[in-house]
N, CA, C and O of each residue as an XYZ file, in Angstrom:
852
protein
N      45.938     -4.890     87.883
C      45.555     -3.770     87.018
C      45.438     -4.216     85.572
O      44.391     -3.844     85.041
N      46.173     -4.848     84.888
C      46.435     -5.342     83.738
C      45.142     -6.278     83.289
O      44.491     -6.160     82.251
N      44.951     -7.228     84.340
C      43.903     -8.534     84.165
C      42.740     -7.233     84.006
O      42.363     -7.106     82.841
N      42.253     -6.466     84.776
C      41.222     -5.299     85.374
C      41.062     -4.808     83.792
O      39.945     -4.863     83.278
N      41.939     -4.438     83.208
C      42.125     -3.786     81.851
C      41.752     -4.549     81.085
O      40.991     -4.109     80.224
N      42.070     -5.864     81.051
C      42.101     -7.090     80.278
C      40.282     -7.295     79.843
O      39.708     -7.438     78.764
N      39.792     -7.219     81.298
C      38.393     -7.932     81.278
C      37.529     -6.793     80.859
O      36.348     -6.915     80.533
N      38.144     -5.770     80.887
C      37.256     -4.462     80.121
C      37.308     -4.167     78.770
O      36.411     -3.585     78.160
N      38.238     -4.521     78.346
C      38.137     -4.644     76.794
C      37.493     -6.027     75.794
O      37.163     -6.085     74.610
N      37.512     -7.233     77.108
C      36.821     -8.171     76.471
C      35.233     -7.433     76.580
O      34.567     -7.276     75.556
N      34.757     -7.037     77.845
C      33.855     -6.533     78.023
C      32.849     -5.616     76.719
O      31.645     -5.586     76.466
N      34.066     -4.949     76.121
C      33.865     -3.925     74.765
C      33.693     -4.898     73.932
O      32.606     -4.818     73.360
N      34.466     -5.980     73.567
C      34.195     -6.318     72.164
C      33.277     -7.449     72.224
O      33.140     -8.117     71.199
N      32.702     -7.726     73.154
C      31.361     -8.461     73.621
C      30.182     -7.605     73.047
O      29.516     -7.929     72.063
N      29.981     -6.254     73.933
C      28.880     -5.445     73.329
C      29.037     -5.180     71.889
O      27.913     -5.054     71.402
N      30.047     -5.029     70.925
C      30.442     -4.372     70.137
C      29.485     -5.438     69.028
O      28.554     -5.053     68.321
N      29.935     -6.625     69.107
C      29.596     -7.638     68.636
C      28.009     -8.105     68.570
O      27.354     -8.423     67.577
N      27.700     -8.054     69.646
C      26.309     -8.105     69.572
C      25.305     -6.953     69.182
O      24.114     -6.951     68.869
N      26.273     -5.967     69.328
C      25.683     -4.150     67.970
C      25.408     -4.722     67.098
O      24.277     -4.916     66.654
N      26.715     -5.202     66.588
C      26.893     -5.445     65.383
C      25.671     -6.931     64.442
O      25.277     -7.011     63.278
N      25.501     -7.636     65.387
C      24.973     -8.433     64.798
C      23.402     -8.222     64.897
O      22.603     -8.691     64.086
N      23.164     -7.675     65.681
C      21.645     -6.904     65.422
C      21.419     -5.902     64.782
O      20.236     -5.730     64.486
N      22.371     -4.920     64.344
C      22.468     -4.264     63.119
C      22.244     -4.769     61.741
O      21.455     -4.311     60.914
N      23.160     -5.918     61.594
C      23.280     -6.814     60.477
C      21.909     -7.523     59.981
O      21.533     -7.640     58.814
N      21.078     -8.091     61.486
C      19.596     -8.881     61.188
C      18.605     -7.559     60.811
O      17.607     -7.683     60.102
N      19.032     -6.311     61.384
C      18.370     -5.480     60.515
C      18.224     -4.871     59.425
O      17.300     -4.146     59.057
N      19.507     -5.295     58.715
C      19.199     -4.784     57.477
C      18.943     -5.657     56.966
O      17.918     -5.329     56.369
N      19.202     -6.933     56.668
C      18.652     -8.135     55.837
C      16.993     -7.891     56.136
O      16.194     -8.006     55.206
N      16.676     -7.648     57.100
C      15.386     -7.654     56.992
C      14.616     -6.671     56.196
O      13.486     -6.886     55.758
N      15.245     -5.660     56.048
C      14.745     -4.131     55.636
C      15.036     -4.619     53.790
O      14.228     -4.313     52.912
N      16.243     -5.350     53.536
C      16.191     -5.863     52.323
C      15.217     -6.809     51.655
O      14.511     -6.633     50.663
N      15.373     -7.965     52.531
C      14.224     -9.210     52.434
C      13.050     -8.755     52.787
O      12.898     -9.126     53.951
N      12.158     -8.179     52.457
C      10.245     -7.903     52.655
C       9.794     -9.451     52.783
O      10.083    -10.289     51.929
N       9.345     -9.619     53.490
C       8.304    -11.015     54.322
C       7.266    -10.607     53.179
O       7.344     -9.430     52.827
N       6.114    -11.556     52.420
C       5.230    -11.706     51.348
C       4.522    -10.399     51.535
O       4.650     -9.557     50.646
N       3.742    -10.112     52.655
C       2.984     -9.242     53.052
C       3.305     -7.513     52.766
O       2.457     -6.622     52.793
N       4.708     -7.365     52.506
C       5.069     -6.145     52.459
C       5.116     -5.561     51.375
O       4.702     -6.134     50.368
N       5.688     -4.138     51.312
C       5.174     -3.423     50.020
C       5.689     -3.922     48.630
O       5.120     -3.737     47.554
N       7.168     -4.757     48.893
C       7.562     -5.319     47.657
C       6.985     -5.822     46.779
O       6.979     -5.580     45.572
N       5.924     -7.336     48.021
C       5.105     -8.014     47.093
C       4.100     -7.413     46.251
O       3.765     -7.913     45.177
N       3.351     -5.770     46.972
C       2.869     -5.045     46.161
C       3.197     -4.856     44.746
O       2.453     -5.254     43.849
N       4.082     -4.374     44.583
C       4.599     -3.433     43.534
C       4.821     -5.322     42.701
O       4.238     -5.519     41.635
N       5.491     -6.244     43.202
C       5.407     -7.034     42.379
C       4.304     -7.658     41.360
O       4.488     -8.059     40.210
N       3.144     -7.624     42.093
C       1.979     -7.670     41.910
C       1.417     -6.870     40.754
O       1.104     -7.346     39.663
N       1.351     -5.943     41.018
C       1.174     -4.605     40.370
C       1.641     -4.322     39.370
O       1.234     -3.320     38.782
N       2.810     -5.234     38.762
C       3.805     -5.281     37.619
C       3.224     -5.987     36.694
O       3.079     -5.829     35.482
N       2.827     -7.004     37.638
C       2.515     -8.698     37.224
C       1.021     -7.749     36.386
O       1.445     -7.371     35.294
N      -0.018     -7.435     36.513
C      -1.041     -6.594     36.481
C      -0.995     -6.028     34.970
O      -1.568     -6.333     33.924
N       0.179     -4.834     35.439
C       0.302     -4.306     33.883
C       1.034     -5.025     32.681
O       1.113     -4.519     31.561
N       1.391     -5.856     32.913
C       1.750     -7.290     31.967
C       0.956     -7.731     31.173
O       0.817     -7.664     29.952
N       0.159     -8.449     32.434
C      -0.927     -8.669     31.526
C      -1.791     -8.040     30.535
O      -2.225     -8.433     29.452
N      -1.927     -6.923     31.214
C      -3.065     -5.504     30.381
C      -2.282     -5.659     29.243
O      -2.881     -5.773     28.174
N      -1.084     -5.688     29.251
C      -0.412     -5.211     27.792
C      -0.301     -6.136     26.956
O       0.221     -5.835     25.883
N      -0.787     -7.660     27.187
C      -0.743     -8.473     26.542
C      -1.982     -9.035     26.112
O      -2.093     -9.877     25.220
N      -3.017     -8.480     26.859
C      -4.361     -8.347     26.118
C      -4.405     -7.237     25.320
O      -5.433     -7.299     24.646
N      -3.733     -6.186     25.061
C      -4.340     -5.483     24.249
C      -3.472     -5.380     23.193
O      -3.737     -4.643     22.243
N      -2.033     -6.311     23.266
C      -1.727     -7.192     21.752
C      -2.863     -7.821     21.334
O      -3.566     -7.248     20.501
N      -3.274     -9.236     21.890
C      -4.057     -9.594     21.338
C      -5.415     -9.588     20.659
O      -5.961    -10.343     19.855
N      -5.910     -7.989     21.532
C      -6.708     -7.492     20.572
C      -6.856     -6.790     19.659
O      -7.855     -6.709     18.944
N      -5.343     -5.895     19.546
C      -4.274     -5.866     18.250
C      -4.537     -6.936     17.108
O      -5.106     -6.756     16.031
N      -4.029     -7.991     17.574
C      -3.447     -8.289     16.696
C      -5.127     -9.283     15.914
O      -5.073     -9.729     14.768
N      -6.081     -9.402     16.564
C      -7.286     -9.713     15.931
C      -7.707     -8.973     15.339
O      -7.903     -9.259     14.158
N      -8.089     -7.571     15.848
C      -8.000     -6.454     14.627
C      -7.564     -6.525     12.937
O      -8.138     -6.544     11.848
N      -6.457     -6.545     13.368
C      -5.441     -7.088     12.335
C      -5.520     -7.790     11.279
O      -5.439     -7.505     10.084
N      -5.783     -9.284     12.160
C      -6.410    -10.655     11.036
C      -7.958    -10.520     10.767
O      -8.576    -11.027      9.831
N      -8.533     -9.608     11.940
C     -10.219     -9.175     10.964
C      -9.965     -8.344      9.402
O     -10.544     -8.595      8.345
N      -8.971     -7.354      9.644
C      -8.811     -6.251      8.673
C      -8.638     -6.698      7.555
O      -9.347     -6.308      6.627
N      -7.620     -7.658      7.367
C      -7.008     -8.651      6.326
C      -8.062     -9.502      5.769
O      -8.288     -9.478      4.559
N      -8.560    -10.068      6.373
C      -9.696    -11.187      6.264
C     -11.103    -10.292      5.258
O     -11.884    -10.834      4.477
N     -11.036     -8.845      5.627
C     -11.940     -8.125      4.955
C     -11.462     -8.008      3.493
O     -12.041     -8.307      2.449
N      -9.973     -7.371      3.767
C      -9.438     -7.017      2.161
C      -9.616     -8.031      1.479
O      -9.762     -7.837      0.272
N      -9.665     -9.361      1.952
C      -9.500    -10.784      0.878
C     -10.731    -11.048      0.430
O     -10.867    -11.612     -0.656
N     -11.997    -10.619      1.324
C     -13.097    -11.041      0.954
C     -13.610     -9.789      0.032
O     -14.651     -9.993     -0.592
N     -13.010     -8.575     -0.108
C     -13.323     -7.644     -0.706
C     -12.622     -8.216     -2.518
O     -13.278     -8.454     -3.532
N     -11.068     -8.276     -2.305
C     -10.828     -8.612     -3.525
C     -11.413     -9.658     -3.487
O     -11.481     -9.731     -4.714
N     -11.858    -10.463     -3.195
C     -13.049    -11.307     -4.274
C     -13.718    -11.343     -4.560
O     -14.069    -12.350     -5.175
N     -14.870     -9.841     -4.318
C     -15.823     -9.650     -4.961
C     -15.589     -8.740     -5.873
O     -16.411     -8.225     -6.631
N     -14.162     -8.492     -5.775
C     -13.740     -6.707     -6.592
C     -14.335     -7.284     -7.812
O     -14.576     -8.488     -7.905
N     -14.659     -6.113     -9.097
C     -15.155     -6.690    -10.610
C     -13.611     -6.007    -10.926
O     -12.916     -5.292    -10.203
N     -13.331     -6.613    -12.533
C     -12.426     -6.239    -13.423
C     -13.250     -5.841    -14.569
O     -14.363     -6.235    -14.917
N     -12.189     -4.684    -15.245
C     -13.073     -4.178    -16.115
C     -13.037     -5.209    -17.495
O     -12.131     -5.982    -17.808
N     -13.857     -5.049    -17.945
C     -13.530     -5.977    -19.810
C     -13.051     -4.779    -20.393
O     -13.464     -3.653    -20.118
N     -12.131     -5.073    -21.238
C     -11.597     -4.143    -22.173
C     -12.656     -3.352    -22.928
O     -12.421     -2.246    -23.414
N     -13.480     -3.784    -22.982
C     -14.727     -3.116    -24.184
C     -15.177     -2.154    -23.096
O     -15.638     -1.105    -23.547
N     -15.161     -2.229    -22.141
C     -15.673     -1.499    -21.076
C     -14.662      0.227    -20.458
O     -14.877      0.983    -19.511
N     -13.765      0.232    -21.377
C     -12.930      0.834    -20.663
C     -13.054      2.134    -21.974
O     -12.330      2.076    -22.968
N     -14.111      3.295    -21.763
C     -14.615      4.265    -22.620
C     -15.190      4.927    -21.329
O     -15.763      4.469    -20.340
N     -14.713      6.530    -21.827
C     -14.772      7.344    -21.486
C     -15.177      8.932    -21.879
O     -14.211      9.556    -22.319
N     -16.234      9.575    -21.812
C     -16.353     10.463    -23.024
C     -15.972     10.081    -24.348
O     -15.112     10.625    -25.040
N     -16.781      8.970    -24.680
C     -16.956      8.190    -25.627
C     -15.900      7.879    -26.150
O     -16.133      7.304    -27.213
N     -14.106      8.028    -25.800
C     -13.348      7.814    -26.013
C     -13.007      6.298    -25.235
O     -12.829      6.098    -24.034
N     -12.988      5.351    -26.335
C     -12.241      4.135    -25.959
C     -10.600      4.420    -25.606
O      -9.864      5.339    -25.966
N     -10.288      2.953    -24.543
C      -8.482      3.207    -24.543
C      -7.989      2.647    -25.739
O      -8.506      1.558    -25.988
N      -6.990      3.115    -26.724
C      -6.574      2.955    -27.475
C      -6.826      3.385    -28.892
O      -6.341      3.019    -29.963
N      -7.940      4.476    -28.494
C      -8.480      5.198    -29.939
C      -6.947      5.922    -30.370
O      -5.822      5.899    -29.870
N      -7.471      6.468    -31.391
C      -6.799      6.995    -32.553
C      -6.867      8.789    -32.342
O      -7.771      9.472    -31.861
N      -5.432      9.225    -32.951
C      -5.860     10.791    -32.629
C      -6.673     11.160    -33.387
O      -7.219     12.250    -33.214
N      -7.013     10.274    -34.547
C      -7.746     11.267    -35.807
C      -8.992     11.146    -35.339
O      -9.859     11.992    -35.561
N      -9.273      9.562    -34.318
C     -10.874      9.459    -33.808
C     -11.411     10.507    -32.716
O     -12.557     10.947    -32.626
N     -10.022     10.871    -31.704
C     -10.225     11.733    -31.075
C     -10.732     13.426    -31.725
O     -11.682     14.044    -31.243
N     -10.106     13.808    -32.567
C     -10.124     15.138    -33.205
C     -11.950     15.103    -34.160
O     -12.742     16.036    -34.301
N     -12.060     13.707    -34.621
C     -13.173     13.880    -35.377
C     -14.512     13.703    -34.715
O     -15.496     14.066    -35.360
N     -14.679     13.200    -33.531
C     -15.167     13.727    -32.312
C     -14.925     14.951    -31.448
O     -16.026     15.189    -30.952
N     -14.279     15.616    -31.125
C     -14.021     16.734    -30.169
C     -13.499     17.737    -31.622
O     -14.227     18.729    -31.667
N     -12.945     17.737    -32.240
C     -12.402     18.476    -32.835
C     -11.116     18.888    -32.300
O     -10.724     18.183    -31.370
N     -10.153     20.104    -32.736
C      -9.007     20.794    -32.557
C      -8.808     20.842    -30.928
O      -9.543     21.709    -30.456
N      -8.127     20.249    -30.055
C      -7.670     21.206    -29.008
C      -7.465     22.726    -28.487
O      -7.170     23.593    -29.310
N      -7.624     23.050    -27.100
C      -7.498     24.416    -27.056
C      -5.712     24.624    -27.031
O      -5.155     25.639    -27.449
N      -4.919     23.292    -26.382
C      -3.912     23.390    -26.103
C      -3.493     21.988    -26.388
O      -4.174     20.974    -26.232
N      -2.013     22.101    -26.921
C      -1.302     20.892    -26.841
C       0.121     20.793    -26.002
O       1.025     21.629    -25.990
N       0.078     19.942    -25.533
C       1.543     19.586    -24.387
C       2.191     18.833    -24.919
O       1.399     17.945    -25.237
N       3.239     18.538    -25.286
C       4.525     16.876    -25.795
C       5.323     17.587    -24.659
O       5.475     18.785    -24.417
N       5.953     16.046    -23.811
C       6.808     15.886    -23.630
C       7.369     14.151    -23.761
O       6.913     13.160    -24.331
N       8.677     14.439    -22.845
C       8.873     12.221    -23.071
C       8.736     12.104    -21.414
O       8.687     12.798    -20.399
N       8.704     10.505    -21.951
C       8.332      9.938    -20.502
C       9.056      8.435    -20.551
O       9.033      7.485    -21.335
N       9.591      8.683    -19.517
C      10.595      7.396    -18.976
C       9.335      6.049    -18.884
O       9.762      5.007    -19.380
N       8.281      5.980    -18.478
C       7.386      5.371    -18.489
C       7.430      4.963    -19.449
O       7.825      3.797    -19.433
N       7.116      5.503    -20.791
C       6.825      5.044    -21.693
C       8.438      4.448    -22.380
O       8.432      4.180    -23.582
N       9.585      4.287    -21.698
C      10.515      4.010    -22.562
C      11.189      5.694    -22.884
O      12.228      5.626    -23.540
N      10.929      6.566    -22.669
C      11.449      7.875    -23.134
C      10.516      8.732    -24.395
O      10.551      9.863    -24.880
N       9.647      7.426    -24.608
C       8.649      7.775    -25.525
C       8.080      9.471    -25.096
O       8.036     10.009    -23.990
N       7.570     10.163    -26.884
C       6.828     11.403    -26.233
C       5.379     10.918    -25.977
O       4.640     10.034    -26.411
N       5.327     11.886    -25.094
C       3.245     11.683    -24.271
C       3.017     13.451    -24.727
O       3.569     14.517    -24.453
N       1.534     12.848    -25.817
C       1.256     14.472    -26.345
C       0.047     14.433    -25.687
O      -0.788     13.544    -25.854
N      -0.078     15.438    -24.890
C      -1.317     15.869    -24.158
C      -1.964     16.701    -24.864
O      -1.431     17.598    -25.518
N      -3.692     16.390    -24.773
C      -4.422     17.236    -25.648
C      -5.579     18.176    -24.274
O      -6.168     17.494    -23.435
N      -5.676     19.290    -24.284
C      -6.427     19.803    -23.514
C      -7.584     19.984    -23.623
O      -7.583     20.471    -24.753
N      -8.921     19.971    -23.232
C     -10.086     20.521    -24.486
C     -11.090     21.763    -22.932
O     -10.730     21.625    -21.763
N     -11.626     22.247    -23.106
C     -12.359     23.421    -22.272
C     -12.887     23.010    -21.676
O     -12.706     23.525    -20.573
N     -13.819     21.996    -21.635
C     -14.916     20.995    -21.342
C     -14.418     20.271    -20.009
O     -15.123     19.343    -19.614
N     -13.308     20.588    -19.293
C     -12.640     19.341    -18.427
C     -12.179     18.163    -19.064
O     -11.674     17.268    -18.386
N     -12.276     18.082    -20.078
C     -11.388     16.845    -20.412
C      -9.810     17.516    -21.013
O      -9.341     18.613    -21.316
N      -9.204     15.474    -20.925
C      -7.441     15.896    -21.041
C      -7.089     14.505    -21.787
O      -7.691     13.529    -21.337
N      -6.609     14.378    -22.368
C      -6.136     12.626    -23.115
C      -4.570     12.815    -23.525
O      -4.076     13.705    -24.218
N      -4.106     12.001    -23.056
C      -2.813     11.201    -23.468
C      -2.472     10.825    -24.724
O      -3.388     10.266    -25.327
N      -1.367     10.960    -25.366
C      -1.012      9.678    -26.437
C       0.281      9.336    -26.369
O       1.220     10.109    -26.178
N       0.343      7.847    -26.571
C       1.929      7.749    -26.723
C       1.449      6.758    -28.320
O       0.370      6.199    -28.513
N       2.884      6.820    -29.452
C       2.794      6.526    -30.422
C       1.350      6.530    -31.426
O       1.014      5.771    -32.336
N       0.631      7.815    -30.786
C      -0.448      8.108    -31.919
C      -2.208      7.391    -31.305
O      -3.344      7.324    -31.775
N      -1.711      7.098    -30.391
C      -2.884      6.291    -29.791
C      -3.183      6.795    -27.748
O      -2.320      7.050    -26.908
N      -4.559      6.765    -27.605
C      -4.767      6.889    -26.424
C      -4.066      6.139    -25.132
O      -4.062      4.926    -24.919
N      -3.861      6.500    -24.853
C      -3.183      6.162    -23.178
C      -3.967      6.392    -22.226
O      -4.172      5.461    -21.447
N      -4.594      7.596    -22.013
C      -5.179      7.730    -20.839
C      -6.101      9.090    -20.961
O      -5.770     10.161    -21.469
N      -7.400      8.720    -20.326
C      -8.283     10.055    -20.399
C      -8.669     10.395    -18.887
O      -8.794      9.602    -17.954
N      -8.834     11.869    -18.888
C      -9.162     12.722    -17.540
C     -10.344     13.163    -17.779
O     -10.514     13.521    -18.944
N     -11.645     13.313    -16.750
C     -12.500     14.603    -16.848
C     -12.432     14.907    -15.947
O     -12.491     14.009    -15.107
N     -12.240     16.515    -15.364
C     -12.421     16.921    -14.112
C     -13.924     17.854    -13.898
O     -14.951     17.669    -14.551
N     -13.751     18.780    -12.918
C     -14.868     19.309    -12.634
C     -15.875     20.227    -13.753
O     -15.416     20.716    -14.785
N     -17.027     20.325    -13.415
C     -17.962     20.786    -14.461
C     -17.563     20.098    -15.606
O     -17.471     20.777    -16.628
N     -17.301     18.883    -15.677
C     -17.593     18.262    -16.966
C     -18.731     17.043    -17.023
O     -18.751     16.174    -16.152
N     -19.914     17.072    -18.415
C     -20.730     16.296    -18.514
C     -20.381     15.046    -18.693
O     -21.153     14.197    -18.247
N     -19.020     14.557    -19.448
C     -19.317     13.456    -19.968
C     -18.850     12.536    -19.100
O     -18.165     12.753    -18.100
N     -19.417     11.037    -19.695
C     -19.666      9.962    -18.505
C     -18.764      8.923    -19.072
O     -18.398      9.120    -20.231
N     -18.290      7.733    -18.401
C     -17.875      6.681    -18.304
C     -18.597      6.053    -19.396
O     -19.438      6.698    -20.023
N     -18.285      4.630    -19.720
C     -19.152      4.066    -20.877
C     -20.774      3.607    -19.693
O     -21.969      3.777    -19.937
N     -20.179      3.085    -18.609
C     -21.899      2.885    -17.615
C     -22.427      4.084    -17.238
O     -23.425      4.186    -16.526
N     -21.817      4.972    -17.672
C     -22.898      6.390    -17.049
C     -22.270      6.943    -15.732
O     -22.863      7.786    -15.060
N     -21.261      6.527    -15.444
C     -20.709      7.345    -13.949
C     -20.181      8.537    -14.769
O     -19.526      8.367    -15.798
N     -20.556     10.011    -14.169
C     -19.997     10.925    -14.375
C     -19.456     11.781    -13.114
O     -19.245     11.128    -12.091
N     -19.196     13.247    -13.075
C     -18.426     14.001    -12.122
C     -20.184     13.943    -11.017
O     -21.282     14.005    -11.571
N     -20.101     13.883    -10.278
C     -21.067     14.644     -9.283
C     -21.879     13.309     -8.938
O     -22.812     13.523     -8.164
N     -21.693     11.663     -9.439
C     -22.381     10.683     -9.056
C     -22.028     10.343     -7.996
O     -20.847     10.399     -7.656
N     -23.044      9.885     -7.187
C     -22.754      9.259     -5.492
C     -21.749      8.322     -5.643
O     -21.464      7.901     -6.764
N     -21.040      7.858     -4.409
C     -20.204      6.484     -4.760
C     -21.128      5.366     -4.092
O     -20.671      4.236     -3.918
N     -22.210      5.639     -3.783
C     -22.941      4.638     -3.866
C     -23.713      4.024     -5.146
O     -24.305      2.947     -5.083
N     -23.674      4.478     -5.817
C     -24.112      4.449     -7.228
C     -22.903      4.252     -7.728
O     -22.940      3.122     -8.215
N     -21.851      4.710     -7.885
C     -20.877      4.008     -8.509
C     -20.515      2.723     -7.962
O     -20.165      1.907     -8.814
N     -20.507      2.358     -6.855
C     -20.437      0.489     -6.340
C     -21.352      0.312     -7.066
O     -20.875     -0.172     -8.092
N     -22.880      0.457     -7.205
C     -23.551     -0.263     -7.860
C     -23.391     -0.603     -9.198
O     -23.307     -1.775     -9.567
N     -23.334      0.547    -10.097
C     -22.590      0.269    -11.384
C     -21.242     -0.821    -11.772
O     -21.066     -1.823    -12.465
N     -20.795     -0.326    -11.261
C     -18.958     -0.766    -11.412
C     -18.830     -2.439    -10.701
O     -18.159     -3.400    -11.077
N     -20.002     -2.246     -9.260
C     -19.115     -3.414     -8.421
C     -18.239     -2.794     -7.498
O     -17.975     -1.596     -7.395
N     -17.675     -4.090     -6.610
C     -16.625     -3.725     -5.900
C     -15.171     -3.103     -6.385
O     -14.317     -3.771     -6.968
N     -15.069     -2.027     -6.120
C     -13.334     -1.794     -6.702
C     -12.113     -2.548     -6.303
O     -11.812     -2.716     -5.121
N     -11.350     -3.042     -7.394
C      -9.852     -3.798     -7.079
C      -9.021     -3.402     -5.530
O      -8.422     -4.171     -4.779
N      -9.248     -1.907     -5.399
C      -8.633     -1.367     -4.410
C      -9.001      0.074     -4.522
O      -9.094      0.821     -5.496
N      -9.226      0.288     -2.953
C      -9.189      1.662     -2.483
C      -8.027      2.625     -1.960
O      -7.513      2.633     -0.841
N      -7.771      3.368     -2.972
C      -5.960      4.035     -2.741
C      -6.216      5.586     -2.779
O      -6.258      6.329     -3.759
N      -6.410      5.932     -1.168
C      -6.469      7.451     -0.590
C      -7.901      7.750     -0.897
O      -8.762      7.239     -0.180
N      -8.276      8.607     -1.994
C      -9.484      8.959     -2.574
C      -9.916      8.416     -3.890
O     -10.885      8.719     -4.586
N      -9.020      7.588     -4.057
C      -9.591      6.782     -5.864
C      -9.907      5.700     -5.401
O      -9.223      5.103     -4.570
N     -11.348      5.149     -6.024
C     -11.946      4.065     -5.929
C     -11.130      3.299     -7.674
O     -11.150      3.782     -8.806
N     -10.785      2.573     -7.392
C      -9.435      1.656     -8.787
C     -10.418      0.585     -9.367
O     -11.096     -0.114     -8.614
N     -10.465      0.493    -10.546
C     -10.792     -1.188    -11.079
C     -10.019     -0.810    -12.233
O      -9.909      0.149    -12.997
N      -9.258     -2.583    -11.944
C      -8.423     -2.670    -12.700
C      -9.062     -3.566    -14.345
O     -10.145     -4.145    -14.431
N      -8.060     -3.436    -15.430
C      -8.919     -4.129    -16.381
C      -8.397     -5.462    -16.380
O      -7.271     -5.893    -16.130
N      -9.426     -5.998    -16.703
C      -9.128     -7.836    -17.023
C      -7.821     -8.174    -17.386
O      -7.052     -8.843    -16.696
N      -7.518     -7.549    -18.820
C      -6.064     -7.773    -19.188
C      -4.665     -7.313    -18.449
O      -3.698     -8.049    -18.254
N      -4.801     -5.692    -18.023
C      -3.276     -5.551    -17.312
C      -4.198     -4.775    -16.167
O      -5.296     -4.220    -16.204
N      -3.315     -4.987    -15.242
C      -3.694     -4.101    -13.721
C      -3.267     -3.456    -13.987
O      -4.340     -2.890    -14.196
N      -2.307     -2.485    -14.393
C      -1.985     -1.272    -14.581
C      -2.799     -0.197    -15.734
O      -2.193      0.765    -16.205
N      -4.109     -0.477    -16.071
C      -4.759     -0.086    -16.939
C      -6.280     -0.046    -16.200
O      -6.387     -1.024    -15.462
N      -7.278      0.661    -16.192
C      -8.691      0.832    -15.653
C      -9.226      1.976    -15.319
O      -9.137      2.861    -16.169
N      -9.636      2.170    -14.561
C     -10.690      3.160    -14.035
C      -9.999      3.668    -12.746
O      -9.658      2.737    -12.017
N      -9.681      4.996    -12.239
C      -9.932      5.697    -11.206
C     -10.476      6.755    -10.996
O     -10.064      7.867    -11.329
N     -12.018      6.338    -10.091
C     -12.659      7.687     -9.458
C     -12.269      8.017     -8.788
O     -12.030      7.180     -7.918
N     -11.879      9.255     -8.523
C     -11.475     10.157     -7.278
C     -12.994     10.400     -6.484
O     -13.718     10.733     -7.422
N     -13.520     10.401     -5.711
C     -14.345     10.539     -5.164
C     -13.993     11.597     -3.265
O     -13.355     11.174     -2.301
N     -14.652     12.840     -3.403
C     -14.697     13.760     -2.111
C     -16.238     13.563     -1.716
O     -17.267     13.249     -2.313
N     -15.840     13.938     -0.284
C     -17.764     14.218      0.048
C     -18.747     13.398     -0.624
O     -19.886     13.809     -0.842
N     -18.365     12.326     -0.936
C     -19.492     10.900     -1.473
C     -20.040     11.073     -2.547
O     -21.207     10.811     -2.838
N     -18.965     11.667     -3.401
C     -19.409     12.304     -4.874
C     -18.110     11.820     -5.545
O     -17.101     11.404     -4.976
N     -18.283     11.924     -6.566
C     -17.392     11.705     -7.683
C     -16.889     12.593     -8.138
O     -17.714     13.409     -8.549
N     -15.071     13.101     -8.405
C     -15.111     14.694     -8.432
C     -13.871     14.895     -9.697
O     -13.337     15.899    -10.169
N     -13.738     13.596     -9.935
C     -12.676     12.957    -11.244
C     -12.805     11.842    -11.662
O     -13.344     11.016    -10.926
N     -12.379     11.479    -12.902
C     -12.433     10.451    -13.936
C     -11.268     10.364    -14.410
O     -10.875     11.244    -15.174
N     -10.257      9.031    -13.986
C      -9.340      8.814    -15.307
C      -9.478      7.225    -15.513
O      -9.664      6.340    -14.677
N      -9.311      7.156    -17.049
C      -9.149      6.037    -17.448
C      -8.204      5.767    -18.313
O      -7.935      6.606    -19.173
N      -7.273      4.109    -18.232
C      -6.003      4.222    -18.911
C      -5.471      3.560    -18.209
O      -5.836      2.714    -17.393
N      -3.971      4.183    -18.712
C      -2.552      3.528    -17.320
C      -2.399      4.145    -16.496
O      -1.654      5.125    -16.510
N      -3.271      3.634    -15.217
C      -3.026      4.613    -14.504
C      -1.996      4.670    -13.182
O      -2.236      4.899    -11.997
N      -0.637      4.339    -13.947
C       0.414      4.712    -13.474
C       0.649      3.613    -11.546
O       1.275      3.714    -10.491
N      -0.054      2.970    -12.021
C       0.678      1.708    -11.018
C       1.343      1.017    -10.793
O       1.249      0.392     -9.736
């Protein structure tokens, strides 16, 4: 009876064993995908969008060195202004208030305040009806405005309402294009020149001076 018992439980852990180990080759297999299966797919498929994304750095990043390559060839054709050049409603930079007044006459309005810019210096603003506006610090021009409906012109003749194709032609290439102001800077300081504001391919402001760069 015992031996009888004996050979039936070897019997069990015979089958048990060989469950077990064909269980086991099945899941390694269900883990391990043979080349053909969906793994290698999706590997593939990875491999795929990799690449895509690394061509379209690189056409990033040519973009890029085209864009640059433009600005450099632009500032080197940009013009600078000559100082003699830098008149505005016949106001040169650095006129005089008395030259200003004996041309335009009296203001409608006057503004002083100070300005850290200038050192804390006061900046007396003169207003006139006409669209124009001029600056002074220590008695001398700083900077002139004309805005809309105003006639007067640049010393080359750019006024409010000129194409900016006509102003490239006049002027040249500008130093830099910043938002809606076409910039040339003057020969002597970059922080001093010309900005047209230009909307709708027109010219729709004038300042000349420091213009605060």
């Amino acid at each position: 009876m015992n031996i009888r018992m004996g050979a039936v439980f070897v019997g069990i852990a015979v089958i048990a064993g060989v469950v077990g180990s064909i269980a086991l080759d099945v899941f390694r297999a269900a883990v391990t995908a043979p080349p053909g299966a969906d793994g290698a797919k999706r590997i593939t498929i990875a491999r795929d969008s990799v690449d895509q994304t690394l061509l379209a750095d690189d056409a990033a990043k040519r973009e890029t060195d085209a864009m640059r390559q433009k600005r450099v060839e632009e500032q080197r054709s940009a013009v600078r202004i000559v100082h003699d050049a830098l008149v505005l409603g016949e106001i040169a930079y650095g006129a005089s208030e008395a030259d200003v007044r004996a041309r335009y006459g009296a203001p409608f309005e006057v503004e002083t305040e100070r300005s850290m810019r200038y050192a804390g210096k006061e900046v007396v603003e003169y207003d006139y009806t006409d669209g124009l506006s001029l600056d002074f610090v220590d008695g001398v021009v700083r900077l002139v405005k004309v805005s809309k409906h105003s006639a007067l012109t640049s010393g080359k003749g750019v006024q409010i309402g000129t194409p900016v194709e006509e102003l490239r032609r006049v002027y040249g290439e500008p130093s830099m294009v910043y938002g809606e102001d076409y910039i040339y800077f003057s020969e002597e300081d970059p922080t001093v020149g010309f900005a047209f504001e230009v909307e709708h391919g027109r010219v729709e402001e004038i300042k000349m001076g420091d213009l605060g760069l």
